[in-house]
N, C-alpha and C positions, 0 to 999 in steps of 0.2 A: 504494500500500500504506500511506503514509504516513496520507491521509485517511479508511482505513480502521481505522487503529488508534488514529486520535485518537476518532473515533466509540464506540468501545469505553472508552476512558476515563473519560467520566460515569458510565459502567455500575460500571466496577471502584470507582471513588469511592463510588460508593451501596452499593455491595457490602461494601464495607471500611467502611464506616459503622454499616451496620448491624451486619454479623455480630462486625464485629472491636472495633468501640470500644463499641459500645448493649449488648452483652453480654460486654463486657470478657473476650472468651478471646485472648491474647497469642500462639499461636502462631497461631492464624487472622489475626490482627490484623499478626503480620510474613511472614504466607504472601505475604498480599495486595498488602500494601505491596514485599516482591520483587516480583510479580506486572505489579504499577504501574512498578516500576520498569524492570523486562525491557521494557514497553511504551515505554515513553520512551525509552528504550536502541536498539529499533527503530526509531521514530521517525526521530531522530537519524542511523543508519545510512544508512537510504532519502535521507533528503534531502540526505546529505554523497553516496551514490551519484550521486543523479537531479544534483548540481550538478559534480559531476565529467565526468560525461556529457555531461552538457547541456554543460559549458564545451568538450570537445573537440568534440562536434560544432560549436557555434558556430565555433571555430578555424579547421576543415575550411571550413564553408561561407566566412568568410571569406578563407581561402587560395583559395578555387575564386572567389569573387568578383572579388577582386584581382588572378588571373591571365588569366579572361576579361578586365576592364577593361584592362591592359596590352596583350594581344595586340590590342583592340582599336585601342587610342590609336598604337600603333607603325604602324598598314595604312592613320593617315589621312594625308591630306595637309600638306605646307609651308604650303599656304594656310591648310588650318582652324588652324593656330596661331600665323600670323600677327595671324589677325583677332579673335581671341578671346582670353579671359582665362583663361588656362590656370591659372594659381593660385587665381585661385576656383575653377574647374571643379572643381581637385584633390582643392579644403578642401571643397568639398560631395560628392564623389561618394566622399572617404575617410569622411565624416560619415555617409551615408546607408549603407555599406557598415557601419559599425559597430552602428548601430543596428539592420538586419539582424541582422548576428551577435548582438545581444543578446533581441533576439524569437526568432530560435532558439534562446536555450540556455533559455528563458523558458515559454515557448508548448505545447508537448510536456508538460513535466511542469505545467503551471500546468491544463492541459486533464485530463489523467489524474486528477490529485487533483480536481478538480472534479467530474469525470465519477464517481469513487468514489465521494465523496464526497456528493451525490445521490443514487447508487442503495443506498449505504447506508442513509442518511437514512428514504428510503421503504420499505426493508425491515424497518431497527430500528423504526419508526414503526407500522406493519403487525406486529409482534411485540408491542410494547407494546400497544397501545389499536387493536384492528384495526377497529371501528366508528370512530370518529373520523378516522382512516389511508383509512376510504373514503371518508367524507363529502368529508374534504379535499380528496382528490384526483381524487373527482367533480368539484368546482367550479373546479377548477384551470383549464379552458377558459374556462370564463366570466369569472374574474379577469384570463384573459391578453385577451381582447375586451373587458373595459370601456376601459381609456386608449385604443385606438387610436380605438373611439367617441364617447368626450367629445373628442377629438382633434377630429374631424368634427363634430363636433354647436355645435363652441367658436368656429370657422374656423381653426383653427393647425391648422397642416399636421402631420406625426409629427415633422417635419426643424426645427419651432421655426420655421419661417416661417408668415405669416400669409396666412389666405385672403380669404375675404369678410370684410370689416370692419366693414358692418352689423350682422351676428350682433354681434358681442364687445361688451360692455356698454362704455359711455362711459370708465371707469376702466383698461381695459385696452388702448386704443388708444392706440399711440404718436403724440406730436405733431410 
């Protein structure tokens, strides 16, 4: 919701530009500017929500990580911790378990807003200039098939390694 209201905000700025300051009527001018404001206000709301959330789910899945790893660690054997370095084990597998929990509280809302945010884009884009809004996104297939092209066509692989070597011009082969 967040990325949907920010999307609306250039609009209200133009809007409040024109009607409220280029023709100097002062209660348009502070209708608007509340307006802008209520916007920001929500804003704000959403993301203190989505980080609330987001931080107890991380907690949760943390807590569920931490208690499968235990019940594991407890069912091995005398041996596996004789022969092994159980303190590093610990300090990596508490490390990667936090990191977890922070792509959880992360991920979810970073995908929604983005996800909005996008389909906004090409909907306000589509209301503004709906000729231009098609053109674009006619070519939009084609923009996403040139790199993987020159990709192949270079010899570097999509992954940043190289293929055939003869292709790539003398300058760009590593020595």
């Amino acid at each position: 919701m967040g990325g949907l209201l920010e999307l609306v905000f250039p609009l209200g700025v133009r809007d409040l530009l024109e009607e409220g300051v280029f023709l100097q009527s002062w209660p348009v001018l502070f209708r608007k500017i509340g307006f802008l404001a209520l916007v920001e206000g929500a804003v704000f709301l959403f993301s203190l929500l989505g980080s609330y959330y987001g931080g107890k789910l991380s907690a949760r899945v943390e807590n569920d990580l931490r208690m499968t790893l235990f019940r594991h660690l407890t069912h091995l054997s005398f041996a596996f911790f004789d022969y092994s370095r159980t303190g590093k084990l610990m300090a990596t597998l508490m490390g990667d378990i936090s990191e977890a929990g922070d792509l959880v509280s992360r991920i979810p809302g970073d995908f929604a807003v983005s996800l909005v945010t996008a389909v906004g884009t090409i909907i306000l884009l589509l209301y503004l200039n709906r000729p231009w809004a098609l053109s674009s996104l006619s070519s939009w297939p084609l923009r996403s098939s040139i790199p993987s092209s020159l990709a192949e066509s270079s010899g570097t692989n999509m992954d940043g390694t190289e293929g055939n070597l003869d292709t790539c011009p003398p300058w760009a082969k590593k020595t």
